[in-house]
C-alpha positions as CSV (number, residue, x, y, z in Angstrom):
1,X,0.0,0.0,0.0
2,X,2.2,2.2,-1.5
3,X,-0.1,4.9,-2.6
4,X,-1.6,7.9,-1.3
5,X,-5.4,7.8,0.1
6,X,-5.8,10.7,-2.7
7,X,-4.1,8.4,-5.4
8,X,-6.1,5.0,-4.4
9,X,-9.3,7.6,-4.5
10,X,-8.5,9.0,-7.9
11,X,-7.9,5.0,-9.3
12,X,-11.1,4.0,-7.6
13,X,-12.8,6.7,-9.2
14,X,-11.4,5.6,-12.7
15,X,-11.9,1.9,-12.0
16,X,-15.3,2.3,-11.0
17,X,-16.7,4.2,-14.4
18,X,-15.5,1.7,-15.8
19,X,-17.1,-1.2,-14.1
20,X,-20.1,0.5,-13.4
21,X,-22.4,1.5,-16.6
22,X,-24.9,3.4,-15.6
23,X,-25.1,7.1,-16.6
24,X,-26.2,9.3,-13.9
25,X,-25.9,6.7,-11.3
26,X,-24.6,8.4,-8.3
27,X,-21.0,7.1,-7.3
28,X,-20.3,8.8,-4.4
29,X,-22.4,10.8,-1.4
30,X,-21.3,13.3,1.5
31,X,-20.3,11.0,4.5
32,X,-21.1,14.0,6.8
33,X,-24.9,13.9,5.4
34,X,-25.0,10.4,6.0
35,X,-23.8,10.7,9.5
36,X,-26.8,11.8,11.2
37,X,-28.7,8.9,9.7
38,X,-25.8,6.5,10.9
39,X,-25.8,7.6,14.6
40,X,-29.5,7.2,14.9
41,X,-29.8,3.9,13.5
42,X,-26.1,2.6,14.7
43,X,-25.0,2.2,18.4
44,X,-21.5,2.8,19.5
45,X,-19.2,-0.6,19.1
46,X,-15.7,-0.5,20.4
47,X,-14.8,-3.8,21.2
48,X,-11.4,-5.8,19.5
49,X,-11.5,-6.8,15.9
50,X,-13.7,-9.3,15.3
51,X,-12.5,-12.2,13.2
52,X,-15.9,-13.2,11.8
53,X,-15.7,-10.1,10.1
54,X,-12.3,-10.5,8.5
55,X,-12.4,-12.3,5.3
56,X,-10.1,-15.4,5.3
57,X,-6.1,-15.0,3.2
58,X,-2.9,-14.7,3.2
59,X,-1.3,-13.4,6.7
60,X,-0.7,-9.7,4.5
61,X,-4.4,-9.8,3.9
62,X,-5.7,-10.4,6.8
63,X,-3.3,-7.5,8.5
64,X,-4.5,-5.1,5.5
65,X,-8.1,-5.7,6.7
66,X,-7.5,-5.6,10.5
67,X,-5.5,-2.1,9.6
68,X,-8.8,-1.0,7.6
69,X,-11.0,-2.1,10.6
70,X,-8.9,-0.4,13.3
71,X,-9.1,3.0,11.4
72,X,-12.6,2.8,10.8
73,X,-13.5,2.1,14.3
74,X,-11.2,5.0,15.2
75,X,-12.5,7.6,12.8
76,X,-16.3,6.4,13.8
77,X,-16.8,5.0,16.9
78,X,-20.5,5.5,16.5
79,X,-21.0,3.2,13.7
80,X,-21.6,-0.3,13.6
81,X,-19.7,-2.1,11.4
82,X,-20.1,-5.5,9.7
83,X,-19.0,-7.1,7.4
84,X,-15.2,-5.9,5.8
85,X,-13.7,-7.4,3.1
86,X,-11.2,-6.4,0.1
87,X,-12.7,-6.0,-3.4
88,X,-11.4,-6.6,-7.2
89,X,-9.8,-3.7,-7.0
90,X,-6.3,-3.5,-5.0
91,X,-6.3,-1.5,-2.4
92,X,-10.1,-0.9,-2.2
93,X,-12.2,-2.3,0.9
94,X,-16.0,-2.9,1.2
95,X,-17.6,-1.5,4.5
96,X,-21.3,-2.6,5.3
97,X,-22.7,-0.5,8.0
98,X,-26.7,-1.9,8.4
99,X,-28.2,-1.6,5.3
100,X,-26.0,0.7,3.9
101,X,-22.6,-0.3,1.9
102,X,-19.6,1.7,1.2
103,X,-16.3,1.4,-0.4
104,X,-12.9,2.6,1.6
105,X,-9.6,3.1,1.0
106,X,-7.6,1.7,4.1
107,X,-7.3,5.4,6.0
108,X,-10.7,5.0,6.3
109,X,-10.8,8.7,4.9
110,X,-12.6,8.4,2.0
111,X,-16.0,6.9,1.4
112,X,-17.8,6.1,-1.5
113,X,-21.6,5.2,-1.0
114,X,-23.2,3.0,-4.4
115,X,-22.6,-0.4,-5.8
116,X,-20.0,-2.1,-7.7
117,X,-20.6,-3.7,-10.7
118,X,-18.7,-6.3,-12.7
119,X,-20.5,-5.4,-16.2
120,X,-18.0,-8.6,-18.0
121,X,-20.3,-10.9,-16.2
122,X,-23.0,-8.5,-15.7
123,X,-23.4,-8.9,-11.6
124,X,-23.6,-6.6,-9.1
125,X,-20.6,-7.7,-6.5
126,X,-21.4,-6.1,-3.9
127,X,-21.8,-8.2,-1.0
128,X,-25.1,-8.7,0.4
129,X,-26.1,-7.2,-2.3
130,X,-30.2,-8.1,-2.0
131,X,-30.0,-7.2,1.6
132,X,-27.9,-3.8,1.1
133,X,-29.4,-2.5,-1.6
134,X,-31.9,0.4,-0.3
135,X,-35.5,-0.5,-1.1
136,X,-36.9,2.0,-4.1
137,X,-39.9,3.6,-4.1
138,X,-42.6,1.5,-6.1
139,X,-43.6,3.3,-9.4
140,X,-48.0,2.9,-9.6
141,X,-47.3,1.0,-13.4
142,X,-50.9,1.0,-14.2
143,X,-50.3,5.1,-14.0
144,X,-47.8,4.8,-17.0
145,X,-48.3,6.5,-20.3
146,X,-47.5,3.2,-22.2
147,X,-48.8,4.4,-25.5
148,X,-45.9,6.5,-25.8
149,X,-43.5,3.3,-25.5
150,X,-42.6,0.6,-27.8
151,X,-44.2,-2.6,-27.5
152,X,-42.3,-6.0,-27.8
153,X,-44.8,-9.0,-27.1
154,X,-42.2,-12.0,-26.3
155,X,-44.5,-15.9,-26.2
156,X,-47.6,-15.1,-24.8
157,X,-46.3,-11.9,-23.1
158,X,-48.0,-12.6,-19.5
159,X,-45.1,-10.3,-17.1
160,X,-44.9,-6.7,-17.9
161,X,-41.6,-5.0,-18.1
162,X,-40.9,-1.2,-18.8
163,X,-37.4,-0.2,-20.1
164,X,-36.1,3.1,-20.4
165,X,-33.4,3.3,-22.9
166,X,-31.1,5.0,-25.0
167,X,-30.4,4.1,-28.6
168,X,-26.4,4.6,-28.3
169,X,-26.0,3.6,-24.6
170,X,-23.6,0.4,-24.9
171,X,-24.9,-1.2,-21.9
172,X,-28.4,-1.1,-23.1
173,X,-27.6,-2.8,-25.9
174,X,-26.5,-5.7,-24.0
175,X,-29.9,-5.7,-22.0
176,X,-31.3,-5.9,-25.2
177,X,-29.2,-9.1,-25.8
178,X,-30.4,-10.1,-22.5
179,X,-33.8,-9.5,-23.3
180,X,-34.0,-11.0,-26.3
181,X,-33.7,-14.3,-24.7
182,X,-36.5,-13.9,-21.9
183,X,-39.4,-15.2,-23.0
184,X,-43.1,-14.8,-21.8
185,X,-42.6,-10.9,-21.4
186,X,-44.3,-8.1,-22.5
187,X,-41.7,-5.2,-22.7
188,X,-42.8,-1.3,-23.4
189,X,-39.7,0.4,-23.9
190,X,-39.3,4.3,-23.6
191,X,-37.5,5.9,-25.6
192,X,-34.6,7.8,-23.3
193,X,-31.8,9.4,-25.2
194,X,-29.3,11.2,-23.0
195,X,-27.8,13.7,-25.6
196,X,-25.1,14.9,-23.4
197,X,-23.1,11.5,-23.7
198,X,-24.7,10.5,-26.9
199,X,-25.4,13.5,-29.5
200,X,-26.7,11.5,-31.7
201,X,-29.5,9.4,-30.1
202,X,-32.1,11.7,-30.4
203,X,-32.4,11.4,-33.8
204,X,-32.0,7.7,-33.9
205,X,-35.0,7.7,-31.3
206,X,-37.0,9.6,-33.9
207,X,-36.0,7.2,-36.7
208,X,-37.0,4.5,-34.8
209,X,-40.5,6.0,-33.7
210,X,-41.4,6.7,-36.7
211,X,-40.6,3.7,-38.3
212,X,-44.0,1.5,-39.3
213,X,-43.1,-1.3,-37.2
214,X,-41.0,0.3,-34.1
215,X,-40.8,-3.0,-32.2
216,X,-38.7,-4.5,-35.5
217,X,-36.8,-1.0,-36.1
218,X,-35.6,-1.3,-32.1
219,X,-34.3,-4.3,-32.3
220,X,-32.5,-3.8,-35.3
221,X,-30.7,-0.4,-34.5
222,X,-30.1,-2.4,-30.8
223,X,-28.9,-5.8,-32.2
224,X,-27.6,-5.3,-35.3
225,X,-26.6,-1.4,-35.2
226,X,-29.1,-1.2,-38.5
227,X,-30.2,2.9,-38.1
228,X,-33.9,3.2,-39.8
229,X,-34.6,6.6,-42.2
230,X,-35.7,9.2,-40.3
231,X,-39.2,10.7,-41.8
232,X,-39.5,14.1,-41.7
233,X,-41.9,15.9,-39.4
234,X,-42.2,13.0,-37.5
235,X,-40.2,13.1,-33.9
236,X,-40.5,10.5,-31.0
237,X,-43.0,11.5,-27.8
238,X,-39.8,13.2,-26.1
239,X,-41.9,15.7,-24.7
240,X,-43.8,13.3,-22.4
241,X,-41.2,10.7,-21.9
242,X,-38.8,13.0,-20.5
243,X,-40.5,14.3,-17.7
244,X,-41.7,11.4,-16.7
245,X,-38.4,9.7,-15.9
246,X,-37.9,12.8,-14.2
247,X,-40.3,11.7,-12.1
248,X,-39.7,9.3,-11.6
249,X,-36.1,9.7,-10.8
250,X,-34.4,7.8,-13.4
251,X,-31.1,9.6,-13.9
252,X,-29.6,6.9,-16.6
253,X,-30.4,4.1,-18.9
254,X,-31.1,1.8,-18.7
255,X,-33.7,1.5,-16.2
256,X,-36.3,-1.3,-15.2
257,X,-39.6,-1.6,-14.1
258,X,-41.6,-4.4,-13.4
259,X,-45.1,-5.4,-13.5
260,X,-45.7,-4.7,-9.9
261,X,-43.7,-1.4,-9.7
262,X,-40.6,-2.6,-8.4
263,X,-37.6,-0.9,-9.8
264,X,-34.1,-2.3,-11.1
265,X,-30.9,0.5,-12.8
266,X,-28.8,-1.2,-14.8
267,X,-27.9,-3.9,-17.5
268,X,-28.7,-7.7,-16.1
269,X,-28.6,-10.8,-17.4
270,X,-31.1,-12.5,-18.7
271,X,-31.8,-15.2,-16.2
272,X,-31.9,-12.5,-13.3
273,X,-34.6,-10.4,-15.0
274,X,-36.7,-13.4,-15.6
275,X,-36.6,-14.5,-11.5
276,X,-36.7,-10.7,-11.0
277,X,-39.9,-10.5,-13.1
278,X,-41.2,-13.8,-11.1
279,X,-41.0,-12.4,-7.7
280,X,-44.1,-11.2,-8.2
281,X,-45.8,-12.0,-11.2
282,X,-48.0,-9.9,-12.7
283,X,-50.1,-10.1,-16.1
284,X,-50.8,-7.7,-19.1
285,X,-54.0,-6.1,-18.6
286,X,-56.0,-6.7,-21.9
287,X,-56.5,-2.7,-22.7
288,X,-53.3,-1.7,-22.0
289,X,-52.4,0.5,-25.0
290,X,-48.9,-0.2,-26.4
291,X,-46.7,2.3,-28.9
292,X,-46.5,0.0,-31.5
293,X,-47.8,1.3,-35.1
């Protein structure tokens, strides 16, 4: 541990855009405004190390982890800590403190609040992961204005998924890989571009509203990078789609929502959105509306 707590902070920052794939999803937040929130829900713990908390390794490891533990305690002895344990990236620790998770450098200094993503096998790594990750407000999905989506019918289309997307975003063109193999699914997909990373998506998202059959265009320009004509006077429904993911707080792309409201940012795989779309299944009301021409 050679490196400065600034230098491993300014790597982690690096490494972390790159694992993690979702625009606008916050990275870090202000330890001081989290604080409060600690103190009330954390009592005071200031008893030795304990090893159940220490992941096993090499003697070096283990010290590295103890020396992360004993600063953290130091620094904040009115939070509970669980579980510590050293990430993919060197010189980068994982702190769970109830149900919130944060990644450390080993002064303990430096805190970065989100989750960590391995987007090679498409996972989110972050241990405890289900039990971690702060519960999101449900979205009412019968309130949705699906007719200014896209409509994909997969089999019989029985679970209901909204996407919100963006034609040039590379990671939601590996959910639509994903997606592509989940069957039984009916998807409504709004149209999302985020023209500050990706000038040129608005106008795809036009081509591809305007197209006669939008579900086919979509997965053409997603799959196989085919860009329909645009049609001139015609412009996708950016107007209402924009404000609602305002919103509804979605910041990036892409962005899930199932039947039942729950909530899910980020490329997945396609066997986790299929059990994710289980949990609580929920079918496609016969008049739902879809935006398919």
């Amino acid at each position: 541990m050679n490196m400065s707590p600034q230098t491993r902070m300014n790597a982690l920052l690096t490494k972390l855009l790159l694992l993690s794939c979702v625009p606008g999803l916050a990275l870090a937040q202000n330890v001081q405004s989290d604080s409060t929130q600690f103190e009330e829900t954390i009592r005071s713990k200031s008893d030795a190390v304990d090893a159940s908390v220490i992941d096993s390794g090499d003697l070096a490891r283990r010290n590295d982890l103890v020396a992360v533990q004993r600063n953290l305690r130091l620094m904040y002895p009115k939070t509970r800590f669980g579980m510590i344990s050293a990430t993919p990236l060197p010189g980068i620790y994982e702190a769970e403190m109830g149900r919130n998770v944060a990644f450390v450098e080993e002064s303990g200094r430096y805190f970065i609040f989100g989750r960590m993503f391995d987007m090679e096998k498409q996972e989110d790594i972050t241990s405890g992961a289900a039990a971690a990750q702060p519960a999101s407000p449900a979205v009412d999905f019968a309130s949705l204005p699906l007719q200014h989506a896209i409509k994909s019918v997969h089999g019989q289309g029985r679970r209901a998924l909204v996407v919100f997307s963006d034609p040039d975003c590379p990671y939601c063109k590996k959910l639509e890989q994903e997606l592509a193999k989940v069957d039984d699914v009916t998807v409504y997909t709004f149209l999302m571009p985020l023209e500050q990373l990706h000038p040129d998506s608005r106008a795809k998202a036009d081509a591809v509203w305007c197209s006669k059959d939008r579900s086919a265009a979509w997965s053409a320009l997603m799959l196989d990078g085919k860009v329909p004509k645009k049609t001139k006077g015609c412009e996708a429904p950016h107007e209402a789609v924009l404000p609602l993911a305002e919103k509804l707080g979605v910041s990036g792309t892409p962005f899930l929502v199932a039947g039942d409201g729950r909530t899910m940012p980020g490329a997945a795989a396609a066997a986790r959105i299929s059990t994710w779309l289980d949990a609580v299944m929920k079918p496609v009301e016969a008049n739902v509306q879809g935006g398919t021409q």
